[in-house]
C-alpha positions as CSV (number, residue, x, y, z in Angstrom):
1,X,24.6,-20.2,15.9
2,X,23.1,-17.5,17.5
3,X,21.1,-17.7,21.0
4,X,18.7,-14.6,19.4
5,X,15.4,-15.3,18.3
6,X,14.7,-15.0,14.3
7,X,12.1,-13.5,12.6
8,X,11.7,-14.0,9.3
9,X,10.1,-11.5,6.8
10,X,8.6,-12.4,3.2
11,X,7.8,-10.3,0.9
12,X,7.6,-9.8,-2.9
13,X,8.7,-6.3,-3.5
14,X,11.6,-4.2,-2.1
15,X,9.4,-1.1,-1.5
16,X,7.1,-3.4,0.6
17,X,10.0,-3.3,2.8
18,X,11.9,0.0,2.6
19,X,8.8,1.8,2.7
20,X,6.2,0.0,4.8
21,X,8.5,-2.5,7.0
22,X,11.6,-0.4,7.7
23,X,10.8,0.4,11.3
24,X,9.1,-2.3,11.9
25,X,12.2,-4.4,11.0
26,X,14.2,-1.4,13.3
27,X,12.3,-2.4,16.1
28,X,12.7,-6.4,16.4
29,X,16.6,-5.3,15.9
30,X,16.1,-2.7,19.2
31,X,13.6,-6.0,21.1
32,X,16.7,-8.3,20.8
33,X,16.0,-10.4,17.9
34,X,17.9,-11.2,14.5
35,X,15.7,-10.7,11.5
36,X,15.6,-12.3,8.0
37,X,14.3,-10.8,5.1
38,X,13.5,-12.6,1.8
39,X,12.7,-10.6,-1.0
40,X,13.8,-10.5,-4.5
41,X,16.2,-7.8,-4.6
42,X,15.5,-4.1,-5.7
43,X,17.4,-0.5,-5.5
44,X,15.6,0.4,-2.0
45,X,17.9,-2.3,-0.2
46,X,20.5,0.3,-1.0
47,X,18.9,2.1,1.7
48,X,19.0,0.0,4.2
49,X,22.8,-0.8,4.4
50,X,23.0,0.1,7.7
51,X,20.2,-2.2,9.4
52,X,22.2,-6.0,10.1
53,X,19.8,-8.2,8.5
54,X,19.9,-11.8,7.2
55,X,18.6,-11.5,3.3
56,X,17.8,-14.2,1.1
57,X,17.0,-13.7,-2.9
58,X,14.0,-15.6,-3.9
59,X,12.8,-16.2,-7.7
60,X,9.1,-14.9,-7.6
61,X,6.8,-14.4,-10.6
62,X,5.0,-12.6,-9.0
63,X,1.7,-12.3,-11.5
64,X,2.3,-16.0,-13.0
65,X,0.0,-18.9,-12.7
66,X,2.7,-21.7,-13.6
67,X,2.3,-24.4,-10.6
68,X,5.9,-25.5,-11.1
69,X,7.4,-22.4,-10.3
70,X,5.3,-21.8,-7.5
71,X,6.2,-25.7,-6.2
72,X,10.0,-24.4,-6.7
73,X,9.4,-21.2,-4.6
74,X,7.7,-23.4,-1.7
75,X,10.5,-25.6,-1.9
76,X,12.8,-22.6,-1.1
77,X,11.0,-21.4,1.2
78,X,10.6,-25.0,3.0
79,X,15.1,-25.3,2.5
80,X,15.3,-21.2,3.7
81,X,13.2,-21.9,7.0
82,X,15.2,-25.9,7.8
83,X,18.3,-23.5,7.3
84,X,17.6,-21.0,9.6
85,X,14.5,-22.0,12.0
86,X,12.9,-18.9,12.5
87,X,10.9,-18.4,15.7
88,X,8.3,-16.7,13.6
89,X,7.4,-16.2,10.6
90,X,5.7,-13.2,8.8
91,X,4.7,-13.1,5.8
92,X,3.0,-10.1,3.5
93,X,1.6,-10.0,-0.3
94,X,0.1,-13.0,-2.3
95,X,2.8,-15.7,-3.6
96,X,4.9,-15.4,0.4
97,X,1.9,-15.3,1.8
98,X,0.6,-19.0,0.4
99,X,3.7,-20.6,0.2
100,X,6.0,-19.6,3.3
101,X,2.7,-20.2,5.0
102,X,2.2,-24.2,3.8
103,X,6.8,-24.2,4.1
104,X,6.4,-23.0,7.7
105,X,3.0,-24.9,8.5
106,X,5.1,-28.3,7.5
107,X,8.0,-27.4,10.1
108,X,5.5,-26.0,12.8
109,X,6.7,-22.6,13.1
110,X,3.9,-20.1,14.0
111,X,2.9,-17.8,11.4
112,X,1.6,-14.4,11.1
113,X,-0.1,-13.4,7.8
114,X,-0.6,-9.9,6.7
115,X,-3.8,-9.6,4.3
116,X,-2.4,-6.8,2.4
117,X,-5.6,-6.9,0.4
118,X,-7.3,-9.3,-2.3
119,X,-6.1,-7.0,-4.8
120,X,-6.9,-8.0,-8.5
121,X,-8.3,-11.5,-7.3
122,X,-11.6,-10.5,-7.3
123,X,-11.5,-9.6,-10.6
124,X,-10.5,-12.5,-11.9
125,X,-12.8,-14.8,-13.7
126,X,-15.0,-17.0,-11.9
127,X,-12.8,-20.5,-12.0
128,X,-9.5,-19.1,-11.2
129,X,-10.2,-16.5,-8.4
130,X,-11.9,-19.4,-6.7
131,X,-8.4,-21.7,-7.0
132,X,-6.8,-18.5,-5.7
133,X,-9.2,-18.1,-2.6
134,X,-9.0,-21.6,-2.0
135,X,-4.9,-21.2,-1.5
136,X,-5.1,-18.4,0.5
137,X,-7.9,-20.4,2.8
138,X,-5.6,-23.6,3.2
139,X,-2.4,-21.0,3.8
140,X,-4.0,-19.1,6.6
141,X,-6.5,-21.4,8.3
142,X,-3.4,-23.2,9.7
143,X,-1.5,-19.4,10.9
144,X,-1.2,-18.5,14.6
145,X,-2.4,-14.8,14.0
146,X,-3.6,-12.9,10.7
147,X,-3.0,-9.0,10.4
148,X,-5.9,-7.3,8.4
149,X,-6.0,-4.2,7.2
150,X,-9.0,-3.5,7.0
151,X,-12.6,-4.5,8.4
152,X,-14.1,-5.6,4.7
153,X,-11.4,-8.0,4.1
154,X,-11.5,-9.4,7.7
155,X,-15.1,-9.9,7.5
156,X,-14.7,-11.6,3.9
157,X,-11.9,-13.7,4.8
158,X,-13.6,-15.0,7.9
159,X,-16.7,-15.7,6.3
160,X,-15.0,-17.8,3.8
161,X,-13.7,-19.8,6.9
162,X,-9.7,-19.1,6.2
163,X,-8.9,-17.6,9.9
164,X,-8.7,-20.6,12.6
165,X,-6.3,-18.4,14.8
166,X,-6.3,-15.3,16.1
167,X,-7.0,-12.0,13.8
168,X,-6.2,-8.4,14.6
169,X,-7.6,-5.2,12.6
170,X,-4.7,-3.2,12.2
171,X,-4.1,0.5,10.5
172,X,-2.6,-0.7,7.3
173,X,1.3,-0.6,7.2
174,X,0.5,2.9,9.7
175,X,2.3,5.7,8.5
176,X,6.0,6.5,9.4
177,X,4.9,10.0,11.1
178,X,8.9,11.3,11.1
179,X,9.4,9.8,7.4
180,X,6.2,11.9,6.2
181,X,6.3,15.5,8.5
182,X,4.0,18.5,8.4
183,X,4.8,20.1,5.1
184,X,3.8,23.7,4.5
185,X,1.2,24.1,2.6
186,X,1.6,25.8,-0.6
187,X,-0.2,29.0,-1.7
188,X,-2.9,28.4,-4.6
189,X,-6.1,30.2,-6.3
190,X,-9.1,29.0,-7.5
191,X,-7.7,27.5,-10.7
192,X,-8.4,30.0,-12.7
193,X,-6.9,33.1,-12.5
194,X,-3.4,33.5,-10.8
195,X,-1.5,30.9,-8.6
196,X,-1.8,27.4,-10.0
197,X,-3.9,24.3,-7.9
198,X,-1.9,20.8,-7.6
199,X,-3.0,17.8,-7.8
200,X,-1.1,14.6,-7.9
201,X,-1.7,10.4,-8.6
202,X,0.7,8.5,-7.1
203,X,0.8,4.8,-7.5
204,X,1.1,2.3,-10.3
205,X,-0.1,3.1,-13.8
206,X,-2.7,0.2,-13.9
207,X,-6.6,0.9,-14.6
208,X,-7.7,-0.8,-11.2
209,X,-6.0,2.2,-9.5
210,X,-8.8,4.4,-11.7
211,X,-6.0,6.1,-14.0
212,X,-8.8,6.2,-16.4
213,X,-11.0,8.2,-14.4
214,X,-7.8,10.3,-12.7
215,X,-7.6,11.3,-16.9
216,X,-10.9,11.8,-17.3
217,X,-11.4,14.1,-14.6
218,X,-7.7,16.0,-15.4
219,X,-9.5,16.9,-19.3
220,X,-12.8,17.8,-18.0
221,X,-11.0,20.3,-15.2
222,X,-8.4,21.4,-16.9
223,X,-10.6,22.6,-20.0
224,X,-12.7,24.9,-17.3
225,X,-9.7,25.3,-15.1
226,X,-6.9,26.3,-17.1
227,X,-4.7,27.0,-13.9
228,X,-4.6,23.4,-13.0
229,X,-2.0,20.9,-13.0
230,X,-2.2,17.3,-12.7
231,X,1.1,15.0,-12.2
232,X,1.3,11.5,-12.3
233,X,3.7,9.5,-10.7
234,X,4.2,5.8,-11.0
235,X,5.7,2.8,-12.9
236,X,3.9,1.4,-16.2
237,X,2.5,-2.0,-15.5
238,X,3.8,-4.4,-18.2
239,X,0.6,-5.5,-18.8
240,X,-0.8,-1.9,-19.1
241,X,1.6,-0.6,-21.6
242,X,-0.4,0.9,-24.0
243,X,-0.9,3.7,-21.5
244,X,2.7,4.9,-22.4
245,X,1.6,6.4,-25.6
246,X,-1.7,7.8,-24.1
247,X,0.4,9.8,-21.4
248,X,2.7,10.6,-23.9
249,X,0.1,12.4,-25.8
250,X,-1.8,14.0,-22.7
251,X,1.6,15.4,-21.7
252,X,2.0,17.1,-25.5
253,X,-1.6,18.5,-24.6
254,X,-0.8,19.4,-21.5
255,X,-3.7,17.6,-19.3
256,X,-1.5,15.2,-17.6
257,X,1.9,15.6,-16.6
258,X,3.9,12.1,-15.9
259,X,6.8,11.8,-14.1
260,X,7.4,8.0,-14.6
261,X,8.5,6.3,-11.0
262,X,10.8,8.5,-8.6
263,X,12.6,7.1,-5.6
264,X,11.3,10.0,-3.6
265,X,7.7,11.5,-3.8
266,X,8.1,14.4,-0.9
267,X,8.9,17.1,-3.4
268,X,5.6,16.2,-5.9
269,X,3.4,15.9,-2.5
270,X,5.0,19.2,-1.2
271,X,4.0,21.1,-4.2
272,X,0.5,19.2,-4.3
273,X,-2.8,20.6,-2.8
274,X,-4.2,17.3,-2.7
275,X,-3.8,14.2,-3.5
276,X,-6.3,12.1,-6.0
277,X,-6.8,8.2,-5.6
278,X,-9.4,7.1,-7.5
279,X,-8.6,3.3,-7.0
280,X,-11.3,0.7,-7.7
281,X,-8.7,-1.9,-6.3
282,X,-8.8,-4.3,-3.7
283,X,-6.7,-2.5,-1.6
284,X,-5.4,-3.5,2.0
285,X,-4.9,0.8,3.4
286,X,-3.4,2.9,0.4
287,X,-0.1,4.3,1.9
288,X,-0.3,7.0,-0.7
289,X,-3.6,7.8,1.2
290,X,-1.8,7.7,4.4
291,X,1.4,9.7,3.5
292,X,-0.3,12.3,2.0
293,X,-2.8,12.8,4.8
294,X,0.5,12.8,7.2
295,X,2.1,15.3,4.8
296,X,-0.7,17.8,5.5
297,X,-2.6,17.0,1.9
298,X,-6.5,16.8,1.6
299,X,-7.4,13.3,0.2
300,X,-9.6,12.9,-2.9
301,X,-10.9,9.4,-2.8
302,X,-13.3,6.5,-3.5
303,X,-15.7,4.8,-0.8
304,X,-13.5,1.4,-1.8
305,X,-12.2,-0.5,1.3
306,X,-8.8,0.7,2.0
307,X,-9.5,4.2,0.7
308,X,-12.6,5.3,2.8
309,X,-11.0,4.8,6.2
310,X,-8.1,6.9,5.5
311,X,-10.4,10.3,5.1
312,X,-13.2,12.0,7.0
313,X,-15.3,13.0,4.2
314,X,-15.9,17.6,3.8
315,X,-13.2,17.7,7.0
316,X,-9.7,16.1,5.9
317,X,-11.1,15.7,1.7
318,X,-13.5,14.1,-0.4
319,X,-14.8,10.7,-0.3
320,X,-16.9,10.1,-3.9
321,X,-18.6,6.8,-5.1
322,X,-16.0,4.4,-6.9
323,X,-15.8,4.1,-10.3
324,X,-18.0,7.4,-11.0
325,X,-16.0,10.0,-13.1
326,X,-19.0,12.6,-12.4
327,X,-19.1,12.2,-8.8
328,X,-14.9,12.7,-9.1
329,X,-15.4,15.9,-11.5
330,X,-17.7,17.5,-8.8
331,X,-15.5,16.9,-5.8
332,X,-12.1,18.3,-7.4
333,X,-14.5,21.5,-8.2
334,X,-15.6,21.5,-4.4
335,X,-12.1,21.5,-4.3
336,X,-11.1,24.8,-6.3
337,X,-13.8,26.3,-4.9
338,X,-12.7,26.2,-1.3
339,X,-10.5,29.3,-0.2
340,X,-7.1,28.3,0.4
341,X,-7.5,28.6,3.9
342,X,-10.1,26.2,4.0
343,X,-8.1,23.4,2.0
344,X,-5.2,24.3,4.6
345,X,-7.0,23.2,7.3
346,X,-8.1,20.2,5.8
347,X,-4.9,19.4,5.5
348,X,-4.2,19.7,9.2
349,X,-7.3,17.5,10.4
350,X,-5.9,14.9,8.0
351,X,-2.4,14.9,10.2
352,X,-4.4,14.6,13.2
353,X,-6.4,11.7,12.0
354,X,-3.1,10.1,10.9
355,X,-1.4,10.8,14.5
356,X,-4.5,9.6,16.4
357,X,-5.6,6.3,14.1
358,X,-2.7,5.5,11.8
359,X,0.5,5.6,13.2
360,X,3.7,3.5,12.1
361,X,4.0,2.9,15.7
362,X,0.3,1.2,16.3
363,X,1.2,-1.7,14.1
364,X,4.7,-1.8,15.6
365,X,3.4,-2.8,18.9
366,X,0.7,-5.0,17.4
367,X,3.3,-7.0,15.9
368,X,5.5,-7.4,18.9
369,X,2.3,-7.9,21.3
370,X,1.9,-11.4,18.8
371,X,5.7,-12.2,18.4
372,X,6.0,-12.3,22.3
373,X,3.0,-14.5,22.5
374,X,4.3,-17.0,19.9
375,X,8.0,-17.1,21.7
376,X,7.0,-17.5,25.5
């Protein structure tokens, strides 16, 4: 056995750790300790071939309510941590978050919880968003250290008595500043007459995002602003599926183009004068936001938690009410209106607000301040 110090990582999604835990995992390898990641296994752990890890392939349903699955995956959690005794353990997203919290609670082995958002909890009805609350309050209340990512869901979660430990407000995942450079920006008009203006959705295709609205706003442009394109890029939620045909039909119309889920968005954001996220969601911090702004792309966004924080409204993009298709309409025609120059240097505050606030590197040394605390 090993005389390094583990750290074990839970997750439910391979991008959550390609794209949003990569360095972080890069820099418990360069501090000395052994890492161990469990997470059902996707395409992106292709990409990390070359980072020595400990991986473990847990069965997680990850939108299902049935309690003996979720019994099995504690059990596997509570086998995975006797195995290997992490020194810590952290966990991110909904089902890790409950379970390898009460598995690691029964051993003792300090916790750190990232609230990565309440997501589409607080939509659900009444009876079961309160069973769900109550998990996530008898999870965390017993963790050394909970990671939010943003101030609304801190507030929430401690009014709702779930943090007994320490808390920390951290900038989202933070953005991976050499994984999302500077991009030139690309030349554009005003959407009418000669060179065309880009915009781009990126994120799952799932009407808590606000694809509806995203659609609603691409017809009502497009049909005054011929000279606009809008791309969509994302994977079809199964349980959103009859959006296939609708994009299907947009695209024969030309209104939407949709590009279905690519492994790397640089090209679409490099093309892209801004970015649109008109998520409703309960989000944690939108990476999309955060990528985009790193990239050198205005933001076009809601007021929702998680979205707001990532733009300086009329200097890095547009901040508009959630949920209000007008208020979206008139800020992508602030937008067009804008000289090129002018949506340029938005572009550029945005990278500077993402080099000051949001770097990959803050939450780095958030996360080691806390592992080095727990392992004294």
């Amino acid at each position: 056995m090993s005389e390094k110090k583990l750290i074990a990582l839970l997750t439910n999604n391979d991008d959550d750790v390609y794209c949003f835990r990569k360095e972080l995992i890069e820099a418990f390898i360069a501090e000395g300790y052994e890492v161990l990641i469990s997470c059902p296994y996707g395409e992106k752990f292709e990409l990390m071939k070359d980072i020595p890890y400990i991986y473990d392939d847990p069965d997680i349903d990850r939108r299902g309510t049935n309690p003996l699955k979720d019994a099995q995956l504690m059990a596997h959690y509570h086998r995975l941590f006797k195995k290997y005794r992490p020194a810590v353990v952290l966990t991110y997203t909904a089902k890790p978050g409950v379970y390898a919290s009460f598995a690691a609670h029964a051993l003792k082995i300090p916790v750190i919880n990232n609230v990565t958002g309440f997501g589409s909890v607080l939509k659900e009805g009444k009876l079961k968003r309160g069973i769900i609350m109550r998990l996530f309050q008898a999870a965390y209340r017993q963790s050394d250290c909970i990671m939010f990512q943003n101030a609304v869901n801190m507030r929430m979660a401690k009014k709702m008595r779930m943090v007994h430990g320490k808390s920390r407000l951290i900038p989202g995942s933070g953005v991976a500043l050499n994984r999302f450079p500077l991009l030139d920006y690309p030349e554009g008009g005003d959407g009418k007459n000669g060179e065309k203006v880009v915009f781009n959705y990126i994120g799952r295709i799932l009407k808590d995002k606000g694809v509806d609205d995203y659609i609603a706003c691409a017809k009502a442009i497009h049909a005054v602003y011929p000279q606009t394109e809008f791309n969509m890029l994302g994977f079809i939620e199964p349980t959103e599926a009859h959006y296939e045909k609708e994009l299907e039909e947009l695209e024969k119309e030309g209104v939407i183009r949709y590009h279905g889920s690519q492994k790397d968005v640089g090209p679409y954001i490099a093309r892209a004068h801004a970015i649109i996220h008109p998520s409703v969601y309960g989000e944690g911090m939108s990476n999309v936001l955060l990528e985009n702004a790193a990239s050198g792309r205005p933001l076009i966004t809601t007021d929702n938690p998680g979205c707001r924080e990532t733009c300086k409204d009329k200097q890095s993009g547009f901040i508009y009410p959630k949920g209000n298709r007008e208020a979206l309409i008139l800020a992508v025609q602030k937008f067009l209106e804008l000289p090129n120059e002018k949506r340029r240097e938005m572009g550029l505050k945005g990278r500077k607000r993402m080099e000051k606030l949001f770097s990959r590197e803050i939450v780095i040394k958030a996360y080691l301040d806390e592992i080095k605390r727990l392992t004294k």
